[in-house]
VMD Tcl script that builds the backbone (N, CA, C; Angstrom):
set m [mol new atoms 72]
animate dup $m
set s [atomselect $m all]
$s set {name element resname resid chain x y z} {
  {N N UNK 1 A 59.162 -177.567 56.057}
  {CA C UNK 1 A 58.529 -177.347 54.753}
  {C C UNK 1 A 57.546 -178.495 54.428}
  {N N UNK 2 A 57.832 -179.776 54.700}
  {CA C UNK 2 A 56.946 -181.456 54.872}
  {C C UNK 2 A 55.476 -180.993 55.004}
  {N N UNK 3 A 55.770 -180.179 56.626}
  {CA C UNK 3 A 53.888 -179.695 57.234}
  {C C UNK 3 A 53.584 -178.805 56.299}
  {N N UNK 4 A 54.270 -177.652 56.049}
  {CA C UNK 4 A 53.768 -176.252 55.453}
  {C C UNK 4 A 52.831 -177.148 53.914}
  {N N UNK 5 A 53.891 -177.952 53.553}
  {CA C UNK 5 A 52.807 -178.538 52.203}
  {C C UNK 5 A 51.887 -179.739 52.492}
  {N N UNK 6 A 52.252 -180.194 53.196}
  {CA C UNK 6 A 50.948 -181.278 53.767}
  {C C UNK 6 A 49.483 -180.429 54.183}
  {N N UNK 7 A 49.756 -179.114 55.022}
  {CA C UNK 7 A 48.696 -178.085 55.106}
  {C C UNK 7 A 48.223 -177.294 53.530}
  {N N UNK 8 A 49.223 -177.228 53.059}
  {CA C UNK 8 A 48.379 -176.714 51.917}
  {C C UNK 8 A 47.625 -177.531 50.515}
  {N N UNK 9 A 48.099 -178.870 50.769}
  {CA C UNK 9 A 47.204 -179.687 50.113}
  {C C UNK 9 A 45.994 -180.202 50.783}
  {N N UNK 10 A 46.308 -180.307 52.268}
  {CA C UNK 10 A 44.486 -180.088 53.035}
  {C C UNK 10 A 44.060 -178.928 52.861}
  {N N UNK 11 A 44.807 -177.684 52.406}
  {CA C UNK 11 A 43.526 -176.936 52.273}
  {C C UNK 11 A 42.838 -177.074 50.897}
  {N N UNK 12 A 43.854 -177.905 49.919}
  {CA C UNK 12 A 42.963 -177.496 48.591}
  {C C UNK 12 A 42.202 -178.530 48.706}
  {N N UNK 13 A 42.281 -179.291 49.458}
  {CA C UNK 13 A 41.306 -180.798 49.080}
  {C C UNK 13 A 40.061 -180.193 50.084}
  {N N UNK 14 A 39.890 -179.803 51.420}
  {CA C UNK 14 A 38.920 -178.787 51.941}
  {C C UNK 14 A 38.126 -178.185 50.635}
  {N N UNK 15 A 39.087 -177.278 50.016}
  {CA C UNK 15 A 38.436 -176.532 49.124}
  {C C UNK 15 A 38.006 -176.699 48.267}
  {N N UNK 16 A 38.380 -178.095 47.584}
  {CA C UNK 16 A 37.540 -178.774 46.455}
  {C C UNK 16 A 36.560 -179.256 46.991}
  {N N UNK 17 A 36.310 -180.213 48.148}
  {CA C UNK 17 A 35.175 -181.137 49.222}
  {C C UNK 17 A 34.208 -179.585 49.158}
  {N N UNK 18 A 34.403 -178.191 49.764}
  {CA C UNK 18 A 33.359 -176.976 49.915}
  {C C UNK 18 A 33.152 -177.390 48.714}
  {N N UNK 19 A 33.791 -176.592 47.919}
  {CA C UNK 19 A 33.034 -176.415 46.387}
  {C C UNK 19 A 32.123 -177.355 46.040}
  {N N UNK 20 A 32.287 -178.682 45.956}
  {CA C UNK 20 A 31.355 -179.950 45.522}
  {C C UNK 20 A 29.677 -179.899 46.560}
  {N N UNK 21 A 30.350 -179.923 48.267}
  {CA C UNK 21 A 28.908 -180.067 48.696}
  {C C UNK 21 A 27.959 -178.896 48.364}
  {N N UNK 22 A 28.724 -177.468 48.269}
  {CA C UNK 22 A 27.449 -176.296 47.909}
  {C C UNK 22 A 27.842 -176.473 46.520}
  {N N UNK 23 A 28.062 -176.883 45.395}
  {CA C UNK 23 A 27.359 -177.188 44.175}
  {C C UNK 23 A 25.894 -177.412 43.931}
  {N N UNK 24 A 25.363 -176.940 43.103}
  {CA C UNK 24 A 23.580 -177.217 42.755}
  {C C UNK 24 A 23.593 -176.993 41.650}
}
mol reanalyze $m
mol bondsrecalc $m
mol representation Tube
mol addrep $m
């Protein structure tokens, strides 16, 4: 369960980092 949430907080931090660089 350690990895399963260590992966899903890289994905939200991924997904905040997308969101910010295609921001305009």
């Amino acid at each position: 369960f350690v990895a399963y949430t260590d992966l899903l907080l890289l994905l939200c931090d991924a997904d905040e980092a997308w969101d910010l660089h295609f921001e305009t």
